[in-house]
Chimera marker file (.cmm) of the C-alpha trace (Angstrom):
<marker_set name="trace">
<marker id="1" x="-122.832" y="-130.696" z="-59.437" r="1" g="1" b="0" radius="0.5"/>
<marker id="2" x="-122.490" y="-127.641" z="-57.074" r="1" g="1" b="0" radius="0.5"/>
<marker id="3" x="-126.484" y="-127.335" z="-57.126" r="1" g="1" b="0" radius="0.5"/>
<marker id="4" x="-126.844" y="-131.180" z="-55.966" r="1" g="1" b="0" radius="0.5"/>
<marker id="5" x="-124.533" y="-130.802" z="-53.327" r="1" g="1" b="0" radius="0.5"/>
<marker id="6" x="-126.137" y="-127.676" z="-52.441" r="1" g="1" b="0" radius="0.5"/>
<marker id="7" x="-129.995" y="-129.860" z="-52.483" r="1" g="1" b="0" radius="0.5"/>
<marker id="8" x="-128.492" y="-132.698" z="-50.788" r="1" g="1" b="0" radius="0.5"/>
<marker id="9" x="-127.051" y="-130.425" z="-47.804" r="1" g="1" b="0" radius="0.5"/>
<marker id="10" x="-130.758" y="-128.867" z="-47.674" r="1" g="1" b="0" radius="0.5"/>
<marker id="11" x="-132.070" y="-132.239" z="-47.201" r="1" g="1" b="0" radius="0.5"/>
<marker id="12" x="-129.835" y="-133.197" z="-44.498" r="1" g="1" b="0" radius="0.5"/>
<marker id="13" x="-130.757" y="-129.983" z="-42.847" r="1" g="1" b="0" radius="0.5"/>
<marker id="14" x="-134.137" y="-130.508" z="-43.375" r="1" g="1" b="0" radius="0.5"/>
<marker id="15" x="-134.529" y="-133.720" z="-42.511" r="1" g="1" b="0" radius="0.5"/>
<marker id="16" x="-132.797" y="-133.043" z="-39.110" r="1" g="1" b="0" radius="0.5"/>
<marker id="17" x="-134.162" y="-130.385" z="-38.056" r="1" g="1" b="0" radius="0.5"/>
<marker id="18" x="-137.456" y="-132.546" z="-38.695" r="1" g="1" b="0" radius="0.5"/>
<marker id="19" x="-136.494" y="-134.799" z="-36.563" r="1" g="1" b="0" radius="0.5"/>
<marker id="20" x="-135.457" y="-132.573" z="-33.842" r="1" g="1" b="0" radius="0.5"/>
<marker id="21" x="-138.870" y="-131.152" z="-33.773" r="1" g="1" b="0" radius="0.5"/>
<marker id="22" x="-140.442" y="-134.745" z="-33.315" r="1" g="1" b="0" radius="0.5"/>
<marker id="23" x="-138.619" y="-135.688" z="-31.150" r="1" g="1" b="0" radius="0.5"/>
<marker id="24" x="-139.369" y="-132.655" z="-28.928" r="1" g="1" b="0" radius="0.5"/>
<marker id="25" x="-143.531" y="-133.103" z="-29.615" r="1" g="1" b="0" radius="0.5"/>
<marker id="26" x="-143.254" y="-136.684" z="-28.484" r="1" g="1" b="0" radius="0.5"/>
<marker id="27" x="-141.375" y="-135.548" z="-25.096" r="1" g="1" b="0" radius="0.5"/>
<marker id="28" x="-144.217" y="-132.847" z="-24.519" r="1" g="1" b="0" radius="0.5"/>
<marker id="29" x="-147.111" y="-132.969" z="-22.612" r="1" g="1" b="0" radius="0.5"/>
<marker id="30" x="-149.817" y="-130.624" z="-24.009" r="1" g="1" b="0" radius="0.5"/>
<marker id="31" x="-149.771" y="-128.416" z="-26.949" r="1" g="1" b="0" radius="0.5"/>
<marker id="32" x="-148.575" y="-125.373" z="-25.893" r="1" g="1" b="0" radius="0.5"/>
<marker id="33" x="-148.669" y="-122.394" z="-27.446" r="1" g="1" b="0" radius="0.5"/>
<marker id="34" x="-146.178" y="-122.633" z="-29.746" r="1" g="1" b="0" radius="0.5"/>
<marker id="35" x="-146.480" y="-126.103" z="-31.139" r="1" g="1" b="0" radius="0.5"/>
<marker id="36" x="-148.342" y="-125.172" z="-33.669" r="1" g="1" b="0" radius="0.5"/>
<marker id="37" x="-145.304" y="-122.262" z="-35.133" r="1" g="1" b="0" radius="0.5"/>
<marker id="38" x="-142.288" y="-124.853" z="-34.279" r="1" g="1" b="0" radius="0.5"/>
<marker id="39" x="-143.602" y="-127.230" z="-36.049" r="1" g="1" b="0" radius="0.5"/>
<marker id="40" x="-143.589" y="-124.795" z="-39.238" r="1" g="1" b="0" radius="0.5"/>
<marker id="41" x="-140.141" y="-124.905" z="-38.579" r="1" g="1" b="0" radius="0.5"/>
<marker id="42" x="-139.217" y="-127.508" z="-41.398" r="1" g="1" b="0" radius="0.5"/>
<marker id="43" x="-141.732" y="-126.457" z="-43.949" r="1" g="1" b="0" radius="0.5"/>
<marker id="44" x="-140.443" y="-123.014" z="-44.261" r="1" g="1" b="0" radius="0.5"/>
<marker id="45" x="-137.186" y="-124.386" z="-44.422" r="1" g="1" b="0" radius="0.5"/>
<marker id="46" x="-137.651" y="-126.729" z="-46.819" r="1" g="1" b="0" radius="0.5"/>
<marker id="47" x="-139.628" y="-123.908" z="-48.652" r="1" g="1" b="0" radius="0.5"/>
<marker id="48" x="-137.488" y="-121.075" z="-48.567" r="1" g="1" b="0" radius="0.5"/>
<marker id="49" x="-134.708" y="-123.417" z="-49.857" r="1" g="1" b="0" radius="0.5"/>
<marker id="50" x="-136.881" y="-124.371" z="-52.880" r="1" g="1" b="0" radius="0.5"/>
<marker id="51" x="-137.634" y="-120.962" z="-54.165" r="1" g="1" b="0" radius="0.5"/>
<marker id="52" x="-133.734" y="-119.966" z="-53.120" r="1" g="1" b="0" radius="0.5"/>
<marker id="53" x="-133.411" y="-122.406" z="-56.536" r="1" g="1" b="0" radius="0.5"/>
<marker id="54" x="-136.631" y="-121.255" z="-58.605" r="1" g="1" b="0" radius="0.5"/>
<marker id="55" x="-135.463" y="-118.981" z="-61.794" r="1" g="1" b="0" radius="0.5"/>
<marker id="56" x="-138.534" y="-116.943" z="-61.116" r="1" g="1" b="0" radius="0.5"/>
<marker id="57" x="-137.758" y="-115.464" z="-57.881" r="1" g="1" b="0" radius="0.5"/>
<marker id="58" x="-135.506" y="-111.927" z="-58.656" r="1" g="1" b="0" radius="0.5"/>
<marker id="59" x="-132.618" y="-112.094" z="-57.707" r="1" g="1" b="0" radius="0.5"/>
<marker id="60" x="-133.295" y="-109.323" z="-54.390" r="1" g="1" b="0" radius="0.5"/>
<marker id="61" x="-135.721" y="-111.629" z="-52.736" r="1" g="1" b="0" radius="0.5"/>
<marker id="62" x="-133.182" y="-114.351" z="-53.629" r="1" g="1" b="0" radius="0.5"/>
<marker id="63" x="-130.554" y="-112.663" z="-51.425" r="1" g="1" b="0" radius="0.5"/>
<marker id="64" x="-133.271" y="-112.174" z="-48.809" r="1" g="1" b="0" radius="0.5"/>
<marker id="65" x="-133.804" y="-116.118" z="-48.989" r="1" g="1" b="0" radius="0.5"/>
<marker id="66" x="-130.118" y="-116.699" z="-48.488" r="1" g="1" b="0" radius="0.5"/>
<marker id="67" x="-129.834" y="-114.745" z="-45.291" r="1" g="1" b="0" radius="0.5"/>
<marker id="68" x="-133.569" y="-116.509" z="-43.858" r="1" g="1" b="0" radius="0.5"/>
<marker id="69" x="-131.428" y="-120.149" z="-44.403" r="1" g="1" b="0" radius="0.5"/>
<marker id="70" x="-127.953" y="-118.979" z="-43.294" r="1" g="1" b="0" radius="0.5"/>
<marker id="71" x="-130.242" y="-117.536" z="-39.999" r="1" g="1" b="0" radius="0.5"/>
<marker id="72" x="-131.698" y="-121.355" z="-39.850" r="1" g="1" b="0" radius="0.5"/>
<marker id="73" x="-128.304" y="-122.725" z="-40.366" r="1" g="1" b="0" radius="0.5"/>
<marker id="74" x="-126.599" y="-120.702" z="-38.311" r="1" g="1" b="0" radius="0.5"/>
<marker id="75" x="-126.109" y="-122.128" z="-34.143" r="1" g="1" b="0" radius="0.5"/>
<marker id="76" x="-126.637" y="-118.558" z="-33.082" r="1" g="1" b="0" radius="0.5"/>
<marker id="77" x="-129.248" y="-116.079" z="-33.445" r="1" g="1" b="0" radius="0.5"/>
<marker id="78" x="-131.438" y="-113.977" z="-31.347" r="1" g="1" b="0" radius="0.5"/>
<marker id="79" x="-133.061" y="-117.370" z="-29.443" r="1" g="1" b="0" radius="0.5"/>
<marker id="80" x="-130.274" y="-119.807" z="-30.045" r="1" g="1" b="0" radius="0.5"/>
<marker id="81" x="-131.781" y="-123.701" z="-30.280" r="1" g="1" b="0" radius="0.5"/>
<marker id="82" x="-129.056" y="-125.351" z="-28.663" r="1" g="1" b="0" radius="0.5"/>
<marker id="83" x="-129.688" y="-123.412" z="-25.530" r="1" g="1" b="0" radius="0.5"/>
<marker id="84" x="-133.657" y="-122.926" z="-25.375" r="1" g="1" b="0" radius="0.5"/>
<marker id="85" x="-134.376" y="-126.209" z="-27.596" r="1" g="1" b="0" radius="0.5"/>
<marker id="86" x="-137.032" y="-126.363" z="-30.806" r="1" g="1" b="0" radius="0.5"/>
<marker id="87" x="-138.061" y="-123.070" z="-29.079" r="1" g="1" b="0" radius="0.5"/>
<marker id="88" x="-135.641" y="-121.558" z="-30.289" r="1" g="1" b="0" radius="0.5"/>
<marker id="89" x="-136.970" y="-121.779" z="-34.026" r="1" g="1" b="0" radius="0.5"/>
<marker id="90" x="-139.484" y="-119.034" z="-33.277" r="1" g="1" b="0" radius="0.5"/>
<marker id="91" x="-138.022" y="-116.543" z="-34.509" r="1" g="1" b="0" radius="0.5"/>
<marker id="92" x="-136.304" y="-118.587" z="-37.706" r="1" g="1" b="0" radius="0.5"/>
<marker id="93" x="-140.307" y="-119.092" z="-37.828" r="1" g="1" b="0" radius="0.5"/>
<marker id="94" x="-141.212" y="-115.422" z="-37.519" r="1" g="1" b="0" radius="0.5"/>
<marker id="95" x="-138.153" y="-114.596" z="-39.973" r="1" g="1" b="0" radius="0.5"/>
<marker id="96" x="-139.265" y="-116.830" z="-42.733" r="1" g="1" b="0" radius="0.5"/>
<marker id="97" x="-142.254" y="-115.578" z="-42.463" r="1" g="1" b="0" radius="0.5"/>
<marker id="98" x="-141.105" y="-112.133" z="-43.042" r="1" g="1" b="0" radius="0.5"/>
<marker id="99" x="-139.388" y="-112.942" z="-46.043" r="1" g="1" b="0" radius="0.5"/>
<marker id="100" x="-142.134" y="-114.967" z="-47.831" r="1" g="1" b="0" radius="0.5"/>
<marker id="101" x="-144.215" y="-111.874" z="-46.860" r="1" g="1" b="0" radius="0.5"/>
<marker id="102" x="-141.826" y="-110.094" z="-48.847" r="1" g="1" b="0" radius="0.5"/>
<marker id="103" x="-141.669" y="-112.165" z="-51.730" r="1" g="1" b="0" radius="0.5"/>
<marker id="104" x="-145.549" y="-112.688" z="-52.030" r="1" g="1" b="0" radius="0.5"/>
<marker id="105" x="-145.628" y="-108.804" z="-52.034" r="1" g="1" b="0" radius="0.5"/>
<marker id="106" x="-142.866" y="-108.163" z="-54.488" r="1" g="1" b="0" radius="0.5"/>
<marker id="107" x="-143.927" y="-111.825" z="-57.249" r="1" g="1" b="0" radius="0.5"/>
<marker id="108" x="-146.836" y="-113.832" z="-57.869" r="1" g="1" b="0" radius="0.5"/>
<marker id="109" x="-148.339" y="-115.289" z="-55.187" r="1" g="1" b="0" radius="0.5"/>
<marker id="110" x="-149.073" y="-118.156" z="-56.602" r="1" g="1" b="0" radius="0.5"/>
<marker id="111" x="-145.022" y="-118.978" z="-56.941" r="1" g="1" b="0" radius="0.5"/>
<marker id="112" x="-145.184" y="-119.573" z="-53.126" r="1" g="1" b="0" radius="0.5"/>
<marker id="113" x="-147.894" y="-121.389" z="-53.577" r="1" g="1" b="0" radius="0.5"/>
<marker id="114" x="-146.057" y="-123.998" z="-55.915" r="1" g="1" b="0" radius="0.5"/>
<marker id="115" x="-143.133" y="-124.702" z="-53.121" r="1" g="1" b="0" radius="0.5"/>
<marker id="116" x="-145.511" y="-125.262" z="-50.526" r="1" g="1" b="0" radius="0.5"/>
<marker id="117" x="-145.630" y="-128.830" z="-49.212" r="1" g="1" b="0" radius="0.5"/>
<marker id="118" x="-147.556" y="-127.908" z="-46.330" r="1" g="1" b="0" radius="0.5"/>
<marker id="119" x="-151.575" y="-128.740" z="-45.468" r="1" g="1" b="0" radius="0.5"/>
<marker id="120" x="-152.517" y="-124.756" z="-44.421" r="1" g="1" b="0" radius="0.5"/>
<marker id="121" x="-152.878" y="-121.701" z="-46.558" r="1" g="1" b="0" radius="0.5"/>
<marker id="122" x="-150.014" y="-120.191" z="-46.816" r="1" g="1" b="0" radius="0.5"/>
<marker id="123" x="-150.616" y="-116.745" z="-47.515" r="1" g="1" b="0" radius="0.5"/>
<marker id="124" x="-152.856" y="-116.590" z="-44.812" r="1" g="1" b="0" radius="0.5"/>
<marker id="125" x="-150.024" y="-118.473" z="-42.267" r="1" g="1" b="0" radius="0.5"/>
<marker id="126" x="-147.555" y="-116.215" z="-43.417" r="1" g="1" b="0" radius="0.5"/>
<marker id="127" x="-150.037" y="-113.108" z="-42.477" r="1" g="1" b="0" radius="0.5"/>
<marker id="128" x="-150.994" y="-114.597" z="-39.089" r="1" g="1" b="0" radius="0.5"/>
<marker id="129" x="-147.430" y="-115.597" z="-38.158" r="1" g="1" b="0" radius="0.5"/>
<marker id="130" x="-146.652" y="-111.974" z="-38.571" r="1" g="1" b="0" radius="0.5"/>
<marker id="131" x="-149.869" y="-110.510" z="-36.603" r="1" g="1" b="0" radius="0.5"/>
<marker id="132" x="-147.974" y="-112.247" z="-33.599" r="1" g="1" b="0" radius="0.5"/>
<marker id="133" x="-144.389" y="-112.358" z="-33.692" r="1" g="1" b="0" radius="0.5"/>
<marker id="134" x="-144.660" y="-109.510" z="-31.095" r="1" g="1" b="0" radius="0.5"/>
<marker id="135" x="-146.111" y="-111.824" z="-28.456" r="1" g="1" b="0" radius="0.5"/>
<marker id="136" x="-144.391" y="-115.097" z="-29.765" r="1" g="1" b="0" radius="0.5"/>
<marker id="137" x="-141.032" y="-113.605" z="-29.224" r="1" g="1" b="0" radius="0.5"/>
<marker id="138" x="-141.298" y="-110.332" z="-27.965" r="1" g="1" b="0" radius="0.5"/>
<marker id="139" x="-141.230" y="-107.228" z="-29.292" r="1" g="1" b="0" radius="0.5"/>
<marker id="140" x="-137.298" y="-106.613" z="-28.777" r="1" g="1" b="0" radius="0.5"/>
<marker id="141" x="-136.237" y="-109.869" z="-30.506" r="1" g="1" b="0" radius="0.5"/>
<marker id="142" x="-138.703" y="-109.318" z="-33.067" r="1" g="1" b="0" radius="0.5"/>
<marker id="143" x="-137.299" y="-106.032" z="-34.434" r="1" g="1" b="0" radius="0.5"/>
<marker id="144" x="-133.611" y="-107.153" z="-33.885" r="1" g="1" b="0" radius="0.5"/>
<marker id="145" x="-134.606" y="-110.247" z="-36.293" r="1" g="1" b="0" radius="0.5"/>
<marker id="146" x="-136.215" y="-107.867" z="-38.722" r="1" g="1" b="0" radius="0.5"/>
<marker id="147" x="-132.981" y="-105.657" z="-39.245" r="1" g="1" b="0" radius="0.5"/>
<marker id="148" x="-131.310" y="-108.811" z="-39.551" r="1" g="1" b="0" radius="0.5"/>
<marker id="149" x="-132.489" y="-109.270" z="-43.105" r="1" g="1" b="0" radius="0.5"/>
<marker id="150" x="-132.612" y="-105.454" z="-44.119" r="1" g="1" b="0" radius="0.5"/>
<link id1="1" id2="2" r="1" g="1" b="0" radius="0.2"/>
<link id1="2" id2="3" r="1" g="1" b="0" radius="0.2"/>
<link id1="3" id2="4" r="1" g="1" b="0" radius="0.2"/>
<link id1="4" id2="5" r="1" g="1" b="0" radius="0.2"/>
<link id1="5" id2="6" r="1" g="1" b="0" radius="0.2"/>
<link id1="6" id2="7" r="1" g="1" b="0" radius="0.2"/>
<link id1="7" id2="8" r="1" g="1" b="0" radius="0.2"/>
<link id1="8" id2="9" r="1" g="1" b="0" radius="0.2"/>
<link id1="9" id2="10" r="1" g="1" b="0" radius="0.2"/>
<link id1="10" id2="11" r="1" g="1" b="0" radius="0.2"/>
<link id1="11" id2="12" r="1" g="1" b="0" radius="0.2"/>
<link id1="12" id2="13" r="1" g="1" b="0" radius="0.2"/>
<link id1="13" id2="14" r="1" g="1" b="0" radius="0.2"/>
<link id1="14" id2="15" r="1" g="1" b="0" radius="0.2"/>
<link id1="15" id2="16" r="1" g="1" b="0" radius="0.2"/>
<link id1="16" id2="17" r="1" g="1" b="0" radius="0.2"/>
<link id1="17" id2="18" r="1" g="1" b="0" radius="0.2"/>
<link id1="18" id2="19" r="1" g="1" b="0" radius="0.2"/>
<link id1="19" id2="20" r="1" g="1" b="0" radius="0.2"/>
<link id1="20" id2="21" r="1" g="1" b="0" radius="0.2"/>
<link id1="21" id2="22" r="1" g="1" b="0" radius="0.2"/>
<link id1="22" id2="23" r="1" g="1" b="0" radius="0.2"/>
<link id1="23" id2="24" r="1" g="1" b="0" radius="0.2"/>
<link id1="24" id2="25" r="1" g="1" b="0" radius="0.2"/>
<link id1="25" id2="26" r="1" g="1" b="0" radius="0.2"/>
<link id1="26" id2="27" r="1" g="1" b="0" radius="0.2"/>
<link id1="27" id2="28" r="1" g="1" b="0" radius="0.2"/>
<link id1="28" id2="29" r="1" g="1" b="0" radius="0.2"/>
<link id1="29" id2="30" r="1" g="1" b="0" radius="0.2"/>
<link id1="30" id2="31" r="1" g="1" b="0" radius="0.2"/>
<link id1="31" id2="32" r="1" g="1" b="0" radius="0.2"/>
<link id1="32" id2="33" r="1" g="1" b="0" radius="0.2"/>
<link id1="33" id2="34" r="1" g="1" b="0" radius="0.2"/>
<link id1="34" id2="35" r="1" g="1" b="0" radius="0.2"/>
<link id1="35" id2="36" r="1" g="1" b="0" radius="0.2"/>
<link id1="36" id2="37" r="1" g="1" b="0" radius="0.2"/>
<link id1="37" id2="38" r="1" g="1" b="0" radius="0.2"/>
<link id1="38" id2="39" r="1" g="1" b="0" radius="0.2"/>
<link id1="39" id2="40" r="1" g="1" b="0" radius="0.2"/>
<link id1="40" id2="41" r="1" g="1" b="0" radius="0.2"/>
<link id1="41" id2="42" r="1" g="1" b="0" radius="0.2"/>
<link id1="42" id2="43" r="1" g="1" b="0" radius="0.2"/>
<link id1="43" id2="44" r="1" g="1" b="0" radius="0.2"/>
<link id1="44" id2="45" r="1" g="1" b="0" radius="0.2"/>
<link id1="45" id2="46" r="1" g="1" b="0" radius="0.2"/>
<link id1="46" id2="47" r="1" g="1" b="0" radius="0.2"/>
<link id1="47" id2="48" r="1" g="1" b="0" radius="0.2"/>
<link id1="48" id2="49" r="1" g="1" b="0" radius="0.2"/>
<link id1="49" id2="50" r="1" g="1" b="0" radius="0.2"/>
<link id1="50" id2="51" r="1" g="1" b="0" radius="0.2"/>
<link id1="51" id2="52" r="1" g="1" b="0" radius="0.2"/>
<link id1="52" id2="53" r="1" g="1" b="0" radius="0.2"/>
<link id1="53" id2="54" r="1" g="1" b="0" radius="0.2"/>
<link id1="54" id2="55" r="1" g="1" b="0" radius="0.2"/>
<link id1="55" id2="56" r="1" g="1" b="0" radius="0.2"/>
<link id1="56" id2="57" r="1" g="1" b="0" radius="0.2"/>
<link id1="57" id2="58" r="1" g="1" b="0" radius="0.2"/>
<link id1="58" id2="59" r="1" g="1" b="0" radius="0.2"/>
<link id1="59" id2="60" r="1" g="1" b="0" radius="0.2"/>
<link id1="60" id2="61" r="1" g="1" b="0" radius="0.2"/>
<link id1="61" id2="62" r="1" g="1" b="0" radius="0.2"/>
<link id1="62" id2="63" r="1" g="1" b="0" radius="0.2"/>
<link id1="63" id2="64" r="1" g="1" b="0" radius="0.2"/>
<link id1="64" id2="65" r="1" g="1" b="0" radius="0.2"/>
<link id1="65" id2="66" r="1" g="1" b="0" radius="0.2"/>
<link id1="66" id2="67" r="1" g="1" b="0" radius="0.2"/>
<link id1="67" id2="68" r="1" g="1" b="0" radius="0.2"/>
<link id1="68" id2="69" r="1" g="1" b="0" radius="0.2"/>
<link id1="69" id2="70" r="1" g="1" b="0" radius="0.2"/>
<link id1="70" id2="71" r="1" g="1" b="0" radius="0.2"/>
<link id1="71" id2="72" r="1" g="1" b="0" radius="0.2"/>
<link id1="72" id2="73" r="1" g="1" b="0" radius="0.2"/>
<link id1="73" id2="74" r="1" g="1" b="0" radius="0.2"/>
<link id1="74" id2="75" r="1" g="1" b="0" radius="0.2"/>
<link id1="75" id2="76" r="1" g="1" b="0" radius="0.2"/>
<link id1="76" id2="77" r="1" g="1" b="0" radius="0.2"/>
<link id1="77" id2="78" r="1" g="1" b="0" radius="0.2"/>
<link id1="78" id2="79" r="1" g="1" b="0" radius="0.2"/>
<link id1="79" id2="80" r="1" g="1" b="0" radius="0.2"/>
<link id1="80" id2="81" r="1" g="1" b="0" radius="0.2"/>
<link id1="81" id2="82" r="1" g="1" b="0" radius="0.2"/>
<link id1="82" id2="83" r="1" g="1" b="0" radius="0.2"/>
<link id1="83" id2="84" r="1" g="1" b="0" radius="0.2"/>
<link id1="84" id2="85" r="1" g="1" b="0" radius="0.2"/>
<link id1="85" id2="86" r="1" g="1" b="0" radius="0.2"/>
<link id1="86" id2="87" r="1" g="1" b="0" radius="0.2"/>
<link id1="87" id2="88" r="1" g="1" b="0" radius="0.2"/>
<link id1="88" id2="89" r="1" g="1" b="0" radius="0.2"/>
<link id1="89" id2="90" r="1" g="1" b="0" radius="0.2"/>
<link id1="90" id2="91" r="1" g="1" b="0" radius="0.2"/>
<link id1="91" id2="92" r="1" g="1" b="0" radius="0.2"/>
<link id1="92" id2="93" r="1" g="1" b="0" radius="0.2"/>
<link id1="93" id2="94" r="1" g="1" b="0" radius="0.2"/>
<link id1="94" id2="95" r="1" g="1" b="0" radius="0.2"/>
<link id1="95" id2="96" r="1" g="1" b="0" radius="0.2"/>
<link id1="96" id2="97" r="1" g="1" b="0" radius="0.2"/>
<link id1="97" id2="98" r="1" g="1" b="0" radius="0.2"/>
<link id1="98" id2="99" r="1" g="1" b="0" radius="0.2"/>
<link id1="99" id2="100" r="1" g="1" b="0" radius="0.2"/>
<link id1="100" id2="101" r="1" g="1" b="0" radius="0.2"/>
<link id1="101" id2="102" r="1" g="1" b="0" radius="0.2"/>
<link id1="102" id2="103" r="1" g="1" b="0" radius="0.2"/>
<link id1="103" id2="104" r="1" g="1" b="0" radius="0.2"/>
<link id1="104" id2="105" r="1" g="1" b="0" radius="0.2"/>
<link id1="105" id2="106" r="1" g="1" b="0" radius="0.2"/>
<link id1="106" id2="107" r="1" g="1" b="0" radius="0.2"/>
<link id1="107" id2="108" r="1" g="1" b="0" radius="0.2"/>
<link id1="108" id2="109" r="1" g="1" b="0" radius="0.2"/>
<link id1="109" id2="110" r="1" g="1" b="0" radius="0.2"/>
<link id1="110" id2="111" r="1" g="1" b="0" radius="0.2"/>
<link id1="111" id2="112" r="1" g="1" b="0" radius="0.2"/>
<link id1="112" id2="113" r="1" g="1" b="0" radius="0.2"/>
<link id1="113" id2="114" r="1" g="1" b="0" radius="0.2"/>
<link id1="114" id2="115" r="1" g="1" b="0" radius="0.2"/>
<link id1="115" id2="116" r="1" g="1" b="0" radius="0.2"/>
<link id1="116" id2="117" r="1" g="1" b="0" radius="0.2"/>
<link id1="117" id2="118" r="1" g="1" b="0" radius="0.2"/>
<link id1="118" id2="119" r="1" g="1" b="0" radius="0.2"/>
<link id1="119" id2="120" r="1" g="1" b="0" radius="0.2"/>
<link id1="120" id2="121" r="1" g="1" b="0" radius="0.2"/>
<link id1="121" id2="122" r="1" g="1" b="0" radius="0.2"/>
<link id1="122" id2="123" r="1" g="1" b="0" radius="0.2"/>
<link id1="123" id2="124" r="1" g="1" b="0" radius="0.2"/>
<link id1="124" id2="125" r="1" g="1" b="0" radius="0.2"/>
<link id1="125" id2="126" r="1" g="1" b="0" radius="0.2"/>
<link id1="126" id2="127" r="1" g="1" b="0" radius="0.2"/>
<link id1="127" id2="128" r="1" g="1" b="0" radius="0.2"/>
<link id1="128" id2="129" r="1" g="1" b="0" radius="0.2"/>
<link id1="129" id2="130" r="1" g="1" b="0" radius="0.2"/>
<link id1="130" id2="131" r="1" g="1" b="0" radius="0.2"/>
<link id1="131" id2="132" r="1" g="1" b="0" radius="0.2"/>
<link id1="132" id2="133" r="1" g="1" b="0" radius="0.2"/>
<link id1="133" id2="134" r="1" g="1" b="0" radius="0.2"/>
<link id1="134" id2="135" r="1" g="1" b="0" radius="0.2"/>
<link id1="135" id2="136" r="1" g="1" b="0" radius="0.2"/>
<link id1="136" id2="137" r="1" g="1" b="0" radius="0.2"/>
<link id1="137" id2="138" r="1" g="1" b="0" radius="0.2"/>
<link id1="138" id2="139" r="1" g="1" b="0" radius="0.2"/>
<link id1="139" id2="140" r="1" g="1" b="0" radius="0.2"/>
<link id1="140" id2="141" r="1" g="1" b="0" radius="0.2"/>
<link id1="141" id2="142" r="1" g="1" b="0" radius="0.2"/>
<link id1="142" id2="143" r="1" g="1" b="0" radius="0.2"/>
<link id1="143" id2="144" r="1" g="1" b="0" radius="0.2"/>
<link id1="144" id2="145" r="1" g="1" b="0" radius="0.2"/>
<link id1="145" id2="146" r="1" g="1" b="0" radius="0.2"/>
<link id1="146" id2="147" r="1" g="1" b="0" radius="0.2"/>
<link id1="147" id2="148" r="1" g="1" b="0" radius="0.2"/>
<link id1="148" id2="149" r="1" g="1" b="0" radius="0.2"/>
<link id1="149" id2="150" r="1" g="1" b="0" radius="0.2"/>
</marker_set>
């Protein structure tokens, strides 16, 4: 029961924050330069909450997990949404893609691989979110998101 609940408030999540993102490409005019990373957004949500719940992860990158959704969840971090808008998820972006780093380091590869609903690589995503989370979100944001989840 407690793990459906758990799914179900996921989804809700998910699902908004899907629609937030949407709603903020149809409003845009050109692509910018971070369309492409906010629009990860939900898919590395939606991932890290599926291998949160996978048996196979150890139970260290499991707590590592925990802290990359409570940091989605959560109104305020180091570029709060609610005042800079789906910009904001840059660094939830540049987080999650530190911990997957992590996990496809420290497990199989091929686990993350499994979760992945999205169209792109994501081993090599993962890699080339992290070449430029300096530049995305600066170098000071970047390191106080980093310690965040040591």
């Amino acid at each position: 029961m407690k793990s459906e609940l758990a799914n179900k408030n996921h989804n809700d999540f998910y699902k908004t924050l899907r629609k937030k993102v949407d709603h903020w490409l149809q409003h845009r005019k050109g692509g910018g330069r971070y369309t492409k990373y906010i629009l990860l957004a939900p898919d590395f949500f939606h991932l890290l909450c599926r291998l949160s719940v996978d048996p196979e992860v150890p139970a260290v990158e499991k707590a590592k997990l925990g802290a990359a959704i409570a940091y989605f969840i959560t109104p305020m971090d180091f570029i709060p949404e609610m005042l800079t808008g789906p910009i904001g998820y840059m660094d939830d972006v540049a987080l999650s893609a530190y911990v997957l780093n992590s996990i496809i380091n420290n497990v199989d590869p091929e686990l993350v691989k499994k979760h992945w609903a999205g169209d792109e690589n994501i081993l090599k995503l993962t890699r080339q979110i992290l070449a430029r989370a300096d530049q995305l979100i600066g170098k000071g944001v970047w390191e106080k998101v980093k310690r965040s989840i040591k």
